[in-house]
Structure formats: structure tokens, C-alpha cells
C-alpha positions in Angstrom: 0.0 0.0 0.0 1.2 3.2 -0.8 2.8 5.3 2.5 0.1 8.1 2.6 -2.6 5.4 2.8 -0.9 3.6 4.9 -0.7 7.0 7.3 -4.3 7.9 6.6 -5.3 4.1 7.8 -3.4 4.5 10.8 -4.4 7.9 11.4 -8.4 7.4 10.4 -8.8 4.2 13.3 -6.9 6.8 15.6 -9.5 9.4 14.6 -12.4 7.0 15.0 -11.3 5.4 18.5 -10.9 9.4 19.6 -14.3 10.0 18.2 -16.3 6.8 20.3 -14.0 8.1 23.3 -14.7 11.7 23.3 -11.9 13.3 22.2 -13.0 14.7 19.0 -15.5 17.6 19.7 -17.1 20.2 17.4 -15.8 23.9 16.5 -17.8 27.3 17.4 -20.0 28.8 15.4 -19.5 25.5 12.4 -21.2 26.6 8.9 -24.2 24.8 8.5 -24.6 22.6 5.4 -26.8 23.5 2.1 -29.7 22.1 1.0 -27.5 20.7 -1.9 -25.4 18.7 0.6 -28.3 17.1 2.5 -30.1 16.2 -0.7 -26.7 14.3 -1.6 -26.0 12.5 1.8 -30.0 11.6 1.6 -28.5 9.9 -2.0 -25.3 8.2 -0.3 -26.9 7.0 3.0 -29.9 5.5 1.2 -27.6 3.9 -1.4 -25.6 2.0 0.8 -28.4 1.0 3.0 -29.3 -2.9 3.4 -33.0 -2.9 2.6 -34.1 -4.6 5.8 -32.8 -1.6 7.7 -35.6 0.1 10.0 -33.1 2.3 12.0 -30.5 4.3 11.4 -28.1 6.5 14.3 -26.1 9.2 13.0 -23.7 11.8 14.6 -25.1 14.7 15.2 -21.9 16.2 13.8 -19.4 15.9 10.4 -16.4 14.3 10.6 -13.6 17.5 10.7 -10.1 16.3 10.4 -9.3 16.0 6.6 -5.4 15.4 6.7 -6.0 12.2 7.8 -7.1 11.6 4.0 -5.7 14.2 1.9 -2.1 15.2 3.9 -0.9 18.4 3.6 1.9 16.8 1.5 -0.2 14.9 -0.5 0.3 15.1 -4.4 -3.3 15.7 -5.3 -2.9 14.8 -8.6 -1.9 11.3 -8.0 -4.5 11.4 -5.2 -7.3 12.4 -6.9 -6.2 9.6 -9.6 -6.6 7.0 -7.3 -10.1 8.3 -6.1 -11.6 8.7 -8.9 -12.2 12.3 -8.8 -10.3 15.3 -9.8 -7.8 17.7 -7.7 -10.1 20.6 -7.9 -12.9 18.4 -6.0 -10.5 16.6 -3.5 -9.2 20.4 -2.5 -12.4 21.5 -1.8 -13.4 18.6 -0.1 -10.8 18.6 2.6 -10.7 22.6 2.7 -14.7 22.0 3.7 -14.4 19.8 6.2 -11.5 22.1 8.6 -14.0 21.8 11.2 -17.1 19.8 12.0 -20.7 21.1 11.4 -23.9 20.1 12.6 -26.6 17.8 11.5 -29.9 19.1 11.1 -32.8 16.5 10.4 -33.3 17.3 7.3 -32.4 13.5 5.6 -34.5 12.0 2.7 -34.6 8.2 4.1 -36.7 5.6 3.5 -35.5 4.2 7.1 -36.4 6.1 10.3 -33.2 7.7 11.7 -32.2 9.6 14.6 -29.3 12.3 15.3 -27.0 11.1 18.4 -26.0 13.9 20.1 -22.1 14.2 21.1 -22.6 15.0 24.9 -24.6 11.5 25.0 -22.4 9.5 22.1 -19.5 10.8 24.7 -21.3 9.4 28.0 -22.2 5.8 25.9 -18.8 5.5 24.9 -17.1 6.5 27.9 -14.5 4.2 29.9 -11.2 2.4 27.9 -13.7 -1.0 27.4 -15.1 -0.3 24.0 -16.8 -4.1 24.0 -18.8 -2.2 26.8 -19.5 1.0 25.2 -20.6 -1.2 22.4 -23.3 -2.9 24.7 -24.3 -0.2 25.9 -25.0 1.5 22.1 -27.2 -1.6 20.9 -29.2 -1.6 24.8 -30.3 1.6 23.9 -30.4 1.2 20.0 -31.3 -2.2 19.6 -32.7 -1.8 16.1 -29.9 0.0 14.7 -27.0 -1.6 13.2 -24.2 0.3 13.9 -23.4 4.3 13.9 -23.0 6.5 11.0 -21.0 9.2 10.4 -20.4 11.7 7.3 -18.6 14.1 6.2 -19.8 17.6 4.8 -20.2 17.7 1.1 -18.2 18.8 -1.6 -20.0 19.9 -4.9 -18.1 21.2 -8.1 -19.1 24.6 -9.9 -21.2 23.0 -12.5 -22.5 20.9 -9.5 -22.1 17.4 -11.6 -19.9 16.1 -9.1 -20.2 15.4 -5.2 -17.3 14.3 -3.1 -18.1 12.8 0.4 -16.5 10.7 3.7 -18.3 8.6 5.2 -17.7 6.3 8.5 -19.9 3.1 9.7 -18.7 1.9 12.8 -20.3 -1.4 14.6 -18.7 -2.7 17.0 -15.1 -3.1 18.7 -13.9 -4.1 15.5 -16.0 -3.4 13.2 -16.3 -0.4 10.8 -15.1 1.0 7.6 -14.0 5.0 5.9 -14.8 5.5 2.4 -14.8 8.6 0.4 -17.1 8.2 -2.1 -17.4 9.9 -5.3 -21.3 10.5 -6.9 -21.9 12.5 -10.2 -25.5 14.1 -10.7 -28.6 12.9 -12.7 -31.2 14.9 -13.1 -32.5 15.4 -9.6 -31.0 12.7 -8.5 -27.0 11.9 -7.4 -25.5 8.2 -8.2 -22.4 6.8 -6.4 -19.6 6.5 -9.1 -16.9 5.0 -6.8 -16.0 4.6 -3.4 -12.4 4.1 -2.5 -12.2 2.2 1.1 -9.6 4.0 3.2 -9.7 2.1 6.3 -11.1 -1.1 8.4 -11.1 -1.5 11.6 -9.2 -4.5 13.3 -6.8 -5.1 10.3 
């Protein structure tokens, strides 16, 4: 694997342990995402949605650490190769995402879904047992597989083109980081690619 993946894997489990522990909390006064960017996280959630789902948890807040992904030494050309996307697109993508923002519920999902607030993901998750924090998630979620979290949303200037993180986490060791790459129909967005950037527990 190439050495900035192989930083960004390392770094991104480090970011997501941080995250179930506490450690990662959101910035004053965070922009609030467009109508645009809910419309396509209502396309990417729903898309990778198993169709028996009847529950969904998400953060109540973006992910906001994009070096983890895109270092500041990064060759964005060769990175924006791999993805799938362009070094405009990537840019702006990690440029948006300096800090988190909130979730609003304002989601387009066929499954019901609820926002988990950080003061009470913080209080489930607490402790250094993360098997524990995990029973205690699914006690009080028992219909939900797993939590979600996304990214904000970048959109090019002909808005064609979306670029978006996104984070499943299940368990101990369980969850995955893609950034996933849709391009725009109509009114609708389609995933194009999705390049995994980390699993957890390998």
C-alpha cells in the first residue's frame, strides 16, 4: 500500500477510536450545510443501506479532520487519480471539512433515523472497554445496526460532481471510511466510486 494510505489508515482508526472516546469535539459557530449537501447525503446513505434496515443512528456532527485523508503533503494529482475524482474536488473537499458542522434532520430516508448527540455518544462510549460502550449503544439502539458518520459535502461549480466521507462503525472491531465519489442525474445523485480508506481490526 502506498505510505500516505498507509498513514491515513493508521491515522483514520486513531481518529475513529478518539471520536467513540470523546476526544473529538465540534468547533464554534460551524457553517451549516446547504440544501444541496443534505439532498446528496439523503443519495449516499440511502444507497448503501441494506433494505431490511428500519433504524438508522447518526452523529449529530461531520467528521472534521481531513489530513487524515488528503495530507498536507499529498500530491493531489496522483491522489485524486486513485479516487476517482479530480484535484479541484478533493481540495475543496478537505478545505470544507477544517471543522465539524452540525446535523440538522433534514435527511431524505426511506429508514427512520435519529441524530446522536455528542454529549450522549460521549457518555455511551465512555471508559477504555469499547466491547462495553458497544453494549451499551445496541441496549439503547437495539434496532440499529451500527453508527454512521459523514462528512460535509463537496460539490463542483457545474454541481455534476459530489465528493463525500463517510464512516460506519459497529462494533469493537468493526467499521469502515470510504470517500465516495457520486456524479449528478437529473435530480438525482449516483455513487460512481467509493475508495475504502480504512477497516477497523486489520
Amino acid at each position: 500500500m502506498h505510505e500516505c494510505w498507509r498513514r491515513a489508515t493508521g491515522i483514520a482508526t486513531a481518529l475513529l477510536l478518539a471520536w467513540l472516546s470523546g476526544a473529538v469535539t465540534a468547533a464554534p459557530e460551524a457553517p451549516a450545510l446547504t440544501p444541496l449537501e443534505y439532498t446528496v447525503l439523503s443519495q449516499v446513505i440511502g444507497h448503501g443501506l441494506p433494505p431490511d434496515t428500519t433504524a438508522i443512528v447518526i452523529s449529530d456532527l461531520t467528521t472534521g479532520d481531513p489530513n487524515s485523508l488528503v495530507p498536507a503533503d499529498a500530491d493531489l494529482e496522483v491522489l485524486a487519480k486513485r479516487l476517482d475524482t479530480t484535484p479541484g474536488l478533493l481540495a475543496g473537499w478537505a478545505g470544507l471539512n477544517q471543522q465539524q458542522s452540525p446535523l440538522e434532520k433534514k435527511l431524505a430516508l426511506t429508514a427512520s433515523y435519529e441524530l446522536l448527540p455528542e454529549a450522549l455518544r460521549a457518555k455511551i462510549f465512555a471508559g477504555e472497554d469499547p466491547a462495553t460502550g458497544w453494549a451499551r449503544f445496541h441496549k439503547r439502539f437495539p434496532r440499529a445496526p451500527g453508527l454512521l458518520r459523514v462528512s460535509r459535502v463537496a460539490i463542483d461549480d457545474t454541481e455534476q460532481s459530489a465528493l463525500v466521507y463517510v464512516e460506519f462503525a459497529c462494533g469493537p472491531e468493526c467499521g469502515t471510511g470510504r470517500l465516495i465519489r457520486l456524479a449528478r442525474a437529473g435530480d438525482a445523485w449516483q455513487v460512481q466510486s467509493g475508495e475504502l480508506v480504512w477497516v477497523a481490526g486489520s
